[in-house]
PyMOL Python script that loads the backbone (N, CA, C, O; Angstrom):
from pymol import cmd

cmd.read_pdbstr("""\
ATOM      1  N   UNK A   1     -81.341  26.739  28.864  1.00  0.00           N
ATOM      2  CA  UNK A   1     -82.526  25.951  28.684  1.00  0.00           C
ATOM      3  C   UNK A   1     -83.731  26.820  29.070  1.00  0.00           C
ATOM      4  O   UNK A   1     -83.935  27.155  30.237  1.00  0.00           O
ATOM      5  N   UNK A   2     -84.642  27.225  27.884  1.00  0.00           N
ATOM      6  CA  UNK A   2     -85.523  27.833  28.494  1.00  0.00           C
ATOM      7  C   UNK A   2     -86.520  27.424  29.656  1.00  0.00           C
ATOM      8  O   UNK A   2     -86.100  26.296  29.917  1.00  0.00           O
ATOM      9  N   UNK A   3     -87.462  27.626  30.415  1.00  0.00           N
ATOM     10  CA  UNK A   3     -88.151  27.010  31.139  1.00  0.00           C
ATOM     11  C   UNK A   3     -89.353  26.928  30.220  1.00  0.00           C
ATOM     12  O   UNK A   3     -89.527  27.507  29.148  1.00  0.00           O
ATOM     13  N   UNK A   4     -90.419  25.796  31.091  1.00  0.00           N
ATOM     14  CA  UNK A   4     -91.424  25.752  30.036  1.00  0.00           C
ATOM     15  C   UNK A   4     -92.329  25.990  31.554  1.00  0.00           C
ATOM     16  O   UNK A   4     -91.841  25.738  32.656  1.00  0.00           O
ATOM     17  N   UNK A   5     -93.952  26.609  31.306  1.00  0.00           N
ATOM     18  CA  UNK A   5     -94.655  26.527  31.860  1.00  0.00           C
ATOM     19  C   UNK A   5     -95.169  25.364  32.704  1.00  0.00           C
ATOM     20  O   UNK A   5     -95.145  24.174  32.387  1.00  0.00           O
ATOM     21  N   UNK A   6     -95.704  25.978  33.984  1.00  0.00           N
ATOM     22  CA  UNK A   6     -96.236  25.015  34.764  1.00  0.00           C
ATOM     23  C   UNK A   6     -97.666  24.353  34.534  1.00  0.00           C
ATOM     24  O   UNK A   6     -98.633  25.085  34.321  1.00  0.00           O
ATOM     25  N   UNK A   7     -97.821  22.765  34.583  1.00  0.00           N
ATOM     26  CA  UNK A   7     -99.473  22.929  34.317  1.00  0.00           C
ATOM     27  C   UNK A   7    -100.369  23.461  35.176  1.00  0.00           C
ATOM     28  O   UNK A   7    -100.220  23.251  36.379  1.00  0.00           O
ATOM     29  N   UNK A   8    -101.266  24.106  34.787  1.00  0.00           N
ATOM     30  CA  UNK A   8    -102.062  24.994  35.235  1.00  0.00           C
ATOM     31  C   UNK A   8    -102.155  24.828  36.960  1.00  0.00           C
ATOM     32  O   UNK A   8    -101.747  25.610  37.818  1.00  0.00           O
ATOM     33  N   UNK A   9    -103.012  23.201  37.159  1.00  0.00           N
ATOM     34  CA  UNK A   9    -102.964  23.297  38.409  1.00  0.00           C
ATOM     35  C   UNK A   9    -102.106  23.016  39.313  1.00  0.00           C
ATOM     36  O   UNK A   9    -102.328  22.983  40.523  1.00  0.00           O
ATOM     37  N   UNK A  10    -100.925  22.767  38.678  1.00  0.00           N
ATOM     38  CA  UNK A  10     -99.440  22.613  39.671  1.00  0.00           C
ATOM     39  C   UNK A  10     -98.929  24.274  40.050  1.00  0.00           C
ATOM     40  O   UNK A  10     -98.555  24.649  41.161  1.00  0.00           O
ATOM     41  N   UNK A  11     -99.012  24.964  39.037  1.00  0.00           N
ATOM     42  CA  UNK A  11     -98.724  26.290  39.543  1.00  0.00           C
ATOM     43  C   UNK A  11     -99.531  26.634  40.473  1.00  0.00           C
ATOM     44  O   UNK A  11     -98.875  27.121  41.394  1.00  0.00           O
ATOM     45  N   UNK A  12    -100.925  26.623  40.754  1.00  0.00           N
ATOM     46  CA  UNK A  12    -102.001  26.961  41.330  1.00  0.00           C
ATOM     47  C   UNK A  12    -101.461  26.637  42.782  1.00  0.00           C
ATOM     48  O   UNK A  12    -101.310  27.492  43.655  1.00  0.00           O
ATOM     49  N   UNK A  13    -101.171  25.185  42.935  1.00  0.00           N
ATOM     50  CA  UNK A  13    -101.063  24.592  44.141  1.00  0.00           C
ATOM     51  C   UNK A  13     -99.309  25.253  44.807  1.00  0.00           C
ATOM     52  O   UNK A  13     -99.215  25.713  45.945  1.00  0.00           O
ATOM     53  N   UNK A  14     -98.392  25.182  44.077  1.00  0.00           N
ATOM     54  CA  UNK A  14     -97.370  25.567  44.828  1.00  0.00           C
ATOM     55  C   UNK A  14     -97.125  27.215  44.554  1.00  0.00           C
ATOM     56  O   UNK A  14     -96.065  27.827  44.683  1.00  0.00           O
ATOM     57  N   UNK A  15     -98.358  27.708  44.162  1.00  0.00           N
ATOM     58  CA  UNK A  15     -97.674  28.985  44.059  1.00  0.00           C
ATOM     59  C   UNK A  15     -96.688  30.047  44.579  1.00  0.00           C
ATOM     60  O   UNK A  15     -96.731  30.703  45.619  1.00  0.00           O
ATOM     61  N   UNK A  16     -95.782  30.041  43.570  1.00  0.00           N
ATOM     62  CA  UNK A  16     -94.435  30.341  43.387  1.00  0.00           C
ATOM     63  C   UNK A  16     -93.288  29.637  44.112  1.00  0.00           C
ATOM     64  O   UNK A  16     -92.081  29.795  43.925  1.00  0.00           O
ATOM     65  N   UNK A  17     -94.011  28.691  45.125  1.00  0.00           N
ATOM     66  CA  UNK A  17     -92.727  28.263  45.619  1.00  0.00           C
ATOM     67  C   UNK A  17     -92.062  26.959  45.214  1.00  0.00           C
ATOM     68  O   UNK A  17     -92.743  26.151  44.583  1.00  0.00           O
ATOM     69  N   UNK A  18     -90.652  26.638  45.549  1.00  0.00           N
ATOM     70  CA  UNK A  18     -90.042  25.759  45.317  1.00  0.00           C
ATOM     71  C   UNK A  18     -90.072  24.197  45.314  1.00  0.00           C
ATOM     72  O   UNK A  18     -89.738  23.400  44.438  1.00  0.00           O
ATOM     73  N   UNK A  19     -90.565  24.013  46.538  1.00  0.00           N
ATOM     74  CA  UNK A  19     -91.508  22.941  46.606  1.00  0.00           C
ATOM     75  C   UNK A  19     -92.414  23.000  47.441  1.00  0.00           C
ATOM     76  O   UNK A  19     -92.523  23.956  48.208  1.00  0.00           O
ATOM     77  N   UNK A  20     -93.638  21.457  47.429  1.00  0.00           N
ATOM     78  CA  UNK A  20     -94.529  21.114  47.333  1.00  0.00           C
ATOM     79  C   UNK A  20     -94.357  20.077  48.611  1.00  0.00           C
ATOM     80  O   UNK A  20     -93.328  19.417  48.756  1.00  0.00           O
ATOM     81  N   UNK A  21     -95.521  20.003  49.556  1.00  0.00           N
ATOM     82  CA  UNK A  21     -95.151  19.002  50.488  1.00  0.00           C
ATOM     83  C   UNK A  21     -95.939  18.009  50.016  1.00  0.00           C
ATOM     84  O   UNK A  21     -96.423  18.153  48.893  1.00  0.00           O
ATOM     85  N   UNK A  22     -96.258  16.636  50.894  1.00  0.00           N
ATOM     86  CA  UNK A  22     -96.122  15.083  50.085  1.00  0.00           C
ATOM     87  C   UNK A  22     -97.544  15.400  49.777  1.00  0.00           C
ATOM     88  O   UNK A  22     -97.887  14.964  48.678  1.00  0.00           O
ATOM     89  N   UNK A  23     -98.685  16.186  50.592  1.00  0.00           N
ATOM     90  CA  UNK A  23    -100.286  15.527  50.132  1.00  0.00           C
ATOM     91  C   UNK A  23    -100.574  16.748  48.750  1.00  0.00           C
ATOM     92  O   UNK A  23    -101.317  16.732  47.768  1.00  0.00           O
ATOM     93  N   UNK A  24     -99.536  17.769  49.306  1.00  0.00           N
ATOM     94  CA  UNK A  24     -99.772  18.559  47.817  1.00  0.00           C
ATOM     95  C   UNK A  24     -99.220  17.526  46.467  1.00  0.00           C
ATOM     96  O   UNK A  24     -99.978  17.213  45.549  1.00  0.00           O
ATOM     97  N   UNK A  25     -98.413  17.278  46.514  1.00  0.00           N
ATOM     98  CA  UNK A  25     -97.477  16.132  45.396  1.00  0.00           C
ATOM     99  C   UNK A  25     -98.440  14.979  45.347  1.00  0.00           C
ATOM    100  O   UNK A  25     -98.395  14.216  44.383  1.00  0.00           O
ATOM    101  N   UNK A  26     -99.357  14.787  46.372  1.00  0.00           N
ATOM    102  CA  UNK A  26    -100.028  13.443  46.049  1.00  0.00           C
ATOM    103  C   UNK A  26    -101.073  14.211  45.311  1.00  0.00           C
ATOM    104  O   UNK A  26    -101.228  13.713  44.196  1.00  0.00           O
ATOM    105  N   UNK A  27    -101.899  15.309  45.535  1.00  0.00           N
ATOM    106  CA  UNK A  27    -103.033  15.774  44.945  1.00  0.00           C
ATOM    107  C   UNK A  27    -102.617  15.598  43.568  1.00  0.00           C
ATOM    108  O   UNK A  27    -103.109  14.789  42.783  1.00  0.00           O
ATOM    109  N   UNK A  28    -101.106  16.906  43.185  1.00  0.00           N
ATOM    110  CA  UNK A  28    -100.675  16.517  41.566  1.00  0.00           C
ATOM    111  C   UNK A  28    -101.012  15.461  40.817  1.00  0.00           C
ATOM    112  O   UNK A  28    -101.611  15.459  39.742  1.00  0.00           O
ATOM    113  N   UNK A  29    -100.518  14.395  41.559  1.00  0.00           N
ATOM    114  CA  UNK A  29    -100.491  12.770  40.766  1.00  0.00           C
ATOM    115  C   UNK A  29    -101.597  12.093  40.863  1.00  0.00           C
ATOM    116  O   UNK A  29    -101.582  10.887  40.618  1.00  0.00           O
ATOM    117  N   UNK A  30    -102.928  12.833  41.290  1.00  0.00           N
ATOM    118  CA  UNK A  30    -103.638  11.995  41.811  1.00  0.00           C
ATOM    119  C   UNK A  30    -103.442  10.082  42.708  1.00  0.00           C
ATOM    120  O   UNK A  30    -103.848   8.939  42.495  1.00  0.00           O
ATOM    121  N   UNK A  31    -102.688  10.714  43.584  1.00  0.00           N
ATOM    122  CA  UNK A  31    -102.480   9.510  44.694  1.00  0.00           C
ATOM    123  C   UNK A  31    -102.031   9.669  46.084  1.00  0.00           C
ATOM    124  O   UNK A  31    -101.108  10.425  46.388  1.00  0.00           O
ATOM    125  N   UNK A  32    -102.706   8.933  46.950  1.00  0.00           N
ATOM    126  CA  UNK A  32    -102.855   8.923  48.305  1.00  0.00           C
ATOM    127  C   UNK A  32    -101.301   9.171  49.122  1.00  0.00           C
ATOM    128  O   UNK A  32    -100.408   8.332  49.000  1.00  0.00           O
ATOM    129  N   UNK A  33    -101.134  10.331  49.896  1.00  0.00           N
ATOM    130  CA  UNK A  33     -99.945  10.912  50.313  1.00  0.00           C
ATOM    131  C   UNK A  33     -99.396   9.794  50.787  1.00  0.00           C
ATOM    132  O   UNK A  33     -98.211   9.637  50.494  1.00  0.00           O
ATOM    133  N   UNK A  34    -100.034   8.771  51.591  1.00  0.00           N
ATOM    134  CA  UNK A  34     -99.235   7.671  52.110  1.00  0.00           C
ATOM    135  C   UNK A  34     -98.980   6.893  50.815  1.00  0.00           C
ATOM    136  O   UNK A  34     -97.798   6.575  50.953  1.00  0.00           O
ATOM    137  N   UNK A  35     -99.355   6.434  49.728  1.00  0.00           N
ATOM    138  CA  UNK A  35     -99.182   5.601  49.017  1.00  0.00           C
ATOM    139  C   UNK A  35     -97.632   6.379  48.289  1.00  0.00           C
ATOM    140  O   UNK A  35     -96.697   5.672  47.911  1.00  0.00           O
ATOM    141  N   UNK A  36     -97.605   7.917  48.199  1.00  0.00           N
ATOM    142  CA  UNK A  36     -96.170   8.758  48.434  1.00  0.00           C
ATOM    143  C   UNK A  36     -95.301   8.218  48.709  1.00  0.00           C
ATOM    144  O   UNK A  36     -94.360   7.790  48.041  1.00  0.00           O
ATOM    145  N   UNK A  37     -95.697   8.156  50.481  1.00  0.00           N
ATOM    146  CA  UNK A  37     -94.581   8.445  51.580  1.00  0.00           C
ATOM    147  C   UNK A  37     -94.212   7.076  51.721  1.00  0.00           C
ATOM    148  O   UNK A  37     -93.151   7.005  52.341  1.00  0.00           O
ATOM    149  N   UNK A  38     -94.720   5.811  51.352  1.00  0.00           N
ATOM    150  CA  UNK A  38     -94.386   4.077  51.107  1.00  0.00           C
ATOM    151  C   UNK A  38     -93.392   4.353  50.185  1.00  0.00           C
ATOM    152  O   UNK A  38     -92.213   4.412  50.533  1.00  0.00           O
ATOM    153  N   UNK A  39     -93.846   4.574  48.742  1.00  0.00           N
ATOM    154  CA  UNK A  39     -92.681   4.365  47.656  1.00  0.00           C
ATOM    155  C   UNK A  39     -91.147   4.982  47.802  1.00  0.00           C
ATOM    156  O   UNK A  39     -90.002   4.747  47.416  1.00  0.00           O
ATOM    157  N   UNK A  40     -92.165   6.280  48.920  1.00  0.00           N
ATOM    158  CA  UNK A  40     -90.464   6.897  49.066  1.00  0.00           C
ATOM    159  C   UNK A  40     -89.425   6.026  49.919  1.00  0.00           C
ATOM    160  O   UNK A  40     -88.204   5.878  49.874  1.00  0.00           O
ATOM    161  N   UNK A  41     -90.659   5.418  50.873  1.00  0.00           N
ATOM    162  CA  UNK A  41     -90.047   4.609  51.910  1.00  0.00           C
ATOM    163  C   UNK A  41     -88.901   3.472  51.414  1.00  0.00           C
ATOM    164  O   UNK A  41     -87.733   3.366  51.790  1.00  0.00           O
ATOM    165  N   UNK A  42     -89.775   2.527  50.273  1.00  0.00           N
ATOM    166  CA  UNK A  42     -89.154   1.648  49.733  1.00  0.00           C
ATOM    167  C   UNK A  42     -88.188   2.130  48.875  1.00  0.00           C
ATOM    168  O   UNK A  42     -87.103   1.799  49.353  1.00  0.00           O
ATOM    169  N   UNK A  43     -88.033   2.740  47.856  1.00  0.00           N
ATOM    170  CA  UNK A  43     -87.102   2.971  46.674  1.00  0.00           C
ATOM    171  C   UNK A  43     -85.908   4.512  46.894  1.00  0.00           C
ATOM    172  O   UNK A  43     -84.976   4.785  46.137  1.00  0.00           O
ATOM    173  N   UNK A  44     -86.344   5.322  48.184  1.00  0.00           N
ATOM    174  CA  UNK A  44     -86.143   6.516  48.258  1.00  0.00           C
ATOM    175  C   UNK A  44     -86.610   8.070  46.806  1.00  0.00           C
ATOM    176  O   UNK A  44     -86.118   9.168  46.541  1.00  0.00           O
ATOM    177  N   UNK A  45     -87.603   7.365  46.349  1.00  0.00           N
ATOM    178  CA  UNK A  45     -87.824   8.395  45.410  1.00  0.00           C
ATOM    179  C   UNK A  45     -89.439   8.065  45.368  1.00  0.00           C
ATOM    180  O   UNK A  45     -90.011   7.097  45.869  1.00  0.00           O
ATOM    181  N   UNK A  46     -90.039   9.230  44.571  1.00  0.00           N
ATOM    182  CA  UNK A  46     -91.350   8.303  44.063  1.00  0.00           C
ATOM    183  C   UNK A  46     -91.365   9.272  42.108  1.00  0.00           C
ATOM    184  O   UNK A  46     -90.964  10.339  41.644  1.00  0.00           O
ATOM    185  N   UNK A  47     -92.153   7.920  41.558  1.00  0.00           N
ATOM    186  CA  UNK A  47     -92.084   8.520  40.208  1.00  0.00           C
ATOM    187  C   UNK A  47     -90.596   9.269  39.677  1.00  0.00           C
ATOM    188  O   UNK A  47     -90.573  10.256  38.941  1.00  0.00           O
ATOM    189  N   UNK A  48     -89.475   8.628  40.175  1.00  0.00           N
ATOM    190  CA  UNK A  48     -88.390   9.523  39.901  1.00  0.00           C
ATOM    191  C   UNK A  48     -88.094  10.873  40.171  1.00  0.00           C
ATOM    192  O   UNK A  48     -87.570  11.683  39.405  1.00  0.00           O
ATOM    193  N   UNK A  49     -88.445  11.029  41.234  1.00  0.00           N
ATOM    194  CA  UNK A  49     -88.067  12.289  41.821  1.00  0.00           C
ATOM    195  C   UNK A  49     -88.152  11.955  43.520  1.00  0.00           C
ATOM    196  O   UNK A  49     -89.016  11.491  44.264  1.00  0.00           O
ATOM    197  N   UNK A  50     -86.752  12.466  43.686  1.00  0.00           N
ATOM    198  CA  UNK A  50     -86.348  12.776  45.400  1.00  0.00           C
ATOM    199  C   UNK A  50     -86.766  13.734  46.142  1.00  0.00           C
ATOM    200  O   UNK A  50     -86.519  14.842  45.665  1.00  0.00           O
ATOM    201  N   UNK A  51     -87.291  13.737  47.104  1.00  0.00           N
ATOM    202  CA  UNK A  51     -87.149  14.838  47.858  1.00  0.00           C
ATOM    203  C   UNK A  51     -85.946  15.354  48.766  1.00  0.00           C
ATOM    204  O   UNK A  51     -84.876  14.784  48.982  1.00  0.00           O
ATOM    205  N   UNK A  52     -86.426  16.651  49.270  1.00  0.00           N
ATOM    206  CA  UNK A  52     -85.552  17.362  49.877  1.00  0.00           C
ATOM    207  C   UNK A  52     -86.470  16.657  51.740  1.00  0.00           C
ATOM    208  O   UNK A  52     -87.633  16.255  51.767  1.00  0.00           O
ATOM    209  N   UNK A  53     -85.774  16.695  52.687  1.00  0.00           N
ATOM    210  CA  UNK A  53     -86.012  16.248  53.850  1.00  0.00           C
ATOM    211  C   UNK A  53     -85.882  17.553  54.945  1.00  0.00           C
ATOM    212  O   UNK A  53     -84.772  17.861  55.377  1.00  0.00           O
ATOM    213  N   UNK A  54     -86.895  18.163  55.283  1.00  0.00           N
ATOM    214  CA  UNK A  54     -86.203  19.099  56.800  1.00  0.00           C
ATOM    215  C   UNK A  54     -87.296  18.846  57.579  1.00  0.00           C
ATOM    216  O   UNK A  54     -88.521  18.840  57.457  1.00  0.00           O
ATOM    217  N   UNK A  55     -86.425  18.627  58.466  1.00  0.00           N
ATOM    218  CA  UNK A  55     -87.274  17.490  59.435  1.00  0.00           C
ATOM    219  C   UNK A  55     -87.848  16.469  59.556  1.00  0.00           C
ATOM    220  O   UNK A  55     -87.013  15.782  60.144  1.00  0.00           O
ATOM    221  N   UNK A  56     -88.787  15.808  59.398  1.00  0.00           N
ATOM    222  CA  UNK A  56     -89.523  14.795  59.328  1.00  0.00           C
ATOM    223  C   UNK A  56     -90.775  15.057  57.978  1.00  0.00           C
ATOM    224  O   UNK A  56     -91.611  14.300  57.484  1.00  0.00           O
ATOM    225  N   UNK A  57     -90.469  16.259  57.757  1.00  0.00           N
ATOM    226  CA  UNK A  57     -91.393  16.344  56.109  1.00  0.00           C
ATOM    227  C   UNK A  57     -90.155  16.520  54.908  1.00  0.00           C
ATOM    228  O   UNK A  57     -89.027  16.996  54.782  1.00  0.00           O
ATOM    229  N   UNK A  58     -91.364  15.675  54.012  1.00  0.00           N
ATOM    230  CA  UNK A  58     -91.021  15.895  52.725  1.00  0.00           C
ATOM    231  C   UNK A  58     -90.952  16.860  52.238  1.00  0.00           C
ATOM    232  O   UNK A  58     -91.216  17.742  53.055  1.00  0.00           O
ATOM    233  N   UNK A  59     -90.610  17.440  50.792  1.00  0.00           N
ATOM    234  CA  UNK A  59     -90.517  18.463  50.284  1.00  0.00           C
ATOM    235  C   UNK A  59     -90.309  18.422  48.962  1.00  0.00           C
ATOM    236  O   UNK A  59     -89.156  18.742  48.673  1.00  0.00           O
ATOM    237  N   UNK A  60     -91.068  18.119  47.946  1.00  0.00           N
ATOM    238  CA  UNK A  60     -91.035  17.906  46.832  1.00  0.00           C
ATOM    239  C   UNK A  60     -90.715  18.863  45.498  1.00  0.00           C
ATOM    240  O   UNK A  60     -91.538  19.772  45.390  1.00  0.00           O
ATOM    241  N   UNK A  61     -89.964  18.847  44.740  1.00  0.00           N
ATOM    242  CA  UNK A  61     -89.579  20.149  43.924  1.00  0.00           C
ATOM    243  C   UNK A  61     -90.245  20.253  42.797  1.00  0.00           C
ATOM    244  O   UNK A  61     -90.466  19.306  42.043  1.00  0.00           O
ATOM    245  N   UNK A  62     -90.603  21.412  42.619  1.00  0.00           N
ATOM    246  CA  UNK A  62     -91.814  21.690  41.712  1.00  0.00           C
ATOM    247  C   UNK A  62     -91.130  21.754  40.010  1.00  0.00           C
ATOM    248  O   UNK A  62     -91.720  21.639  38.935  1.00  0.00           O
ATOM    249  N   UNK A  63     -89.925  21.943  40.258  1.00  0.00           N
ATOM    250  CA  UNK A  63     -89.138  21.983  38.995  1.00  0.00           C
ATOM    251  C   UNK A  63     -89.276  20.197  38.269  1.00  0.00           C
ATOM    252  O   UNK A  63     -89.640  19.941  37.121  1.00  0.00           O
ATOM    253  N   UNK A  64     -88.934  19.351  39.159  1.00  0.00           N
ATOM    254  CA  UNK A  64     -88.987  18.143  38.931  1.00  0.00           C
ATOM    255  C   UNK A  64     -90.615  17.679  38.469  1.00  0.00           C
ATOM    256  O   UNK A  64     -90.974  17.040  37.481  1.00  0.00           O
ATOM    257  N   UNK A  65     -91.157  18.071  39.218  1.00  0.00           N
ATOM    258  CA  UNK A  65     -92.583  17.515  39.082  1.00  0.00           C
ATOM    259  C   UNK A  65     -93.479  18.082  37.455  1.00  0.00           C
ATOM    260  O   UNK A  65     -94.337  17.494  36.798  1.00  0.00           O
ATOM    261  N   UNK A  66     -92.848  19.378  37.251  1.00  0.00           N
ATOM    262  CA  UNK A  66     -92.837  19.804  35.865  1.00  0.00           C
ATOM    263  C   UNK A  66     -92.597  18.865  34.673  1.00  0.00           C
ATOM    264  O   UNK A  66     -93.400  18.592  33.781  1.00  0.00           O
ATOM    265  N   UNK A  67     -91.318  18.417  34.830  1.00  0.00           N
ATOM    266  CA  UNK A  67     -90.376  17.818  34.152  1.00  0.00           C
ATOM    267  C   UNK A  67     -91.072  16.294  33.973  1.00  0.00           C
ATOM    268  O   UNK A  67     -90.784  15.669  32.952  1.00  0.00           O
ATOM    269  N   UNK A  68     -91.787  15.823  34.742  1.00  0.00           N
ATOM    270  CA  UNK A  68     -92.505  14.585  34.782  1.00  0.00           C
ATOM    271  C   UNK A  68     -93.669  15.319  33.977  1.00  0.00           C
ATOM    272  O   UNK A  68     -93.774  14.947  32.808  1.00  0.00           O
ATOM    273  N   UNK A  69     -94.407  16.131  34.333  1.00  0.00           N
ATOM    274  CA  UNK A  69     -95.942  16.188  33.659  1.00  0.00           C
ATOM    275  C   UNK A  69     -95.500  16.679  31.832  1.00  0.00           C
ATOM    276  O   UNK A  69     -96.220  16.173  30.971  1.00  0.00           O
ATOM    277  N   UNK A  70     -94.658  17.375  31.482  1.00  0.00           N
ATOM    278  CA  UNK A  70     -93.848  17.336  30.284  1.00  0.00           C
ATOM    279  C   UNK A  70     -93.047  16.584  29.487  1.00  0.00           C
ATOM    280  O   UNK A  70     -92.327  16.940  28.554  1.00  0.00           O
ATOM    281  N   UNK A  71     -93.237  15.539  29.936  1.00  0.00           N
ATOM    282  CA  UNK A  71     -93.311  13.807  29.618  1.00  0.00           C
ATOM    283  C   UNK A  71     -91.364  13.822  29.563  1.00  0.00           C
ATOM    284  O   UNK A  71     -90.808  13.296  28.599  1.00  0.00           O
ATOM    285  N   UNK A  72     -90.602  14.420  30.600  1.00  0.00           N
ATOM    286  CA  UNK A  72     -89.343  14.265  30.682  1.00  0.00           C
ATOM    287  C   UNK A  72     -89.053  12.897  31.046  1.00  0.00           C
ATOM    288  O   UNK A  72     -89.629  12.554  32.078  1.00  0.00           O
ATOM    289  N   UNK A  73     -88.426  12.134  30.577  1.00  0.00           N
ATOM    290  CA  UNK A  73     -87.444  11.050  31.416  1.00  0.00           C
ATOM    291  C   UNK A  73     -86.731  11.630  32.611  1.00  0.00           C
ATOM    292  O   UNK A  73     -85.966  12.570  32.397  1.00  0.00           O
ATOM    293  N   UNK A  74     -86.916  11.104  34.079  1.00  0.00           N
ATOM    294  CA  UNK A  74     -86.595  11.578  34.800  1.00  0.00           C
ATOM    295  C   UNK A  74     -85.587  10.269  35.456  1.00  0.00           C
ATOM    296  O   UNK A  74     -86.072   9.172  35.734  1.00  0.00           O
ATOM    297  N   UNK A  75     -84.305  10.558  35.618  1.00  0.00           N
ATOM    298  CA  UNK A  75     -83.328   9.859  36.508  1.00  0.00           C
ATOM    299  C   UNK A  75     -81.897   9.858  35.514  1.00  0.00           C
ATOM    300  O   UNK A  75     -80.856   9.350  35.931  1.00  0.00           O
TER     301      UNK A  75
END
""", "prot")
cmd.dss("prot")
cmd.show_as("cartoon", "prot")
cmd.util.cbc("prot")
cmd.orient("prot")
């Protein structure tokens, strides 16, 4: 599967790395890190995508978050 490019300012923000923590992931989506860290609370995901957990932060994967802005069905 080839990869497809990142949008511009998602690459910008996690540059090069794997993931993205929750207020970076909230900037992406335009929405409030807590309004995030609720949905994750309630459903364990937000917008269809899980995070990774170490420690008490989130960790959001930039591969996934791609896959949403490239109008993927995600789940």
């Amino acid at each position: 599967m080839p990869l497809t490019p990142l949008p511009h300012f998602l690459a910008e923000i996690a540059k090069g790395r794997g993931h993205i923590n929750t207020a970076e992931y909230g900037c992406v989506t335009s929405h409030a890190s807590q309004t995030i860290r609720k949905t994750y609370h309630l459903t364990g995901e937000c917008f269809g995508i899980r995070p990774v957990k170490v420690g008490r932060r989130l960790l959001w994967p930039v591969s996934e978050i791609a896959k949403l802005f490239n109008g993927e069905v995600l789940k």
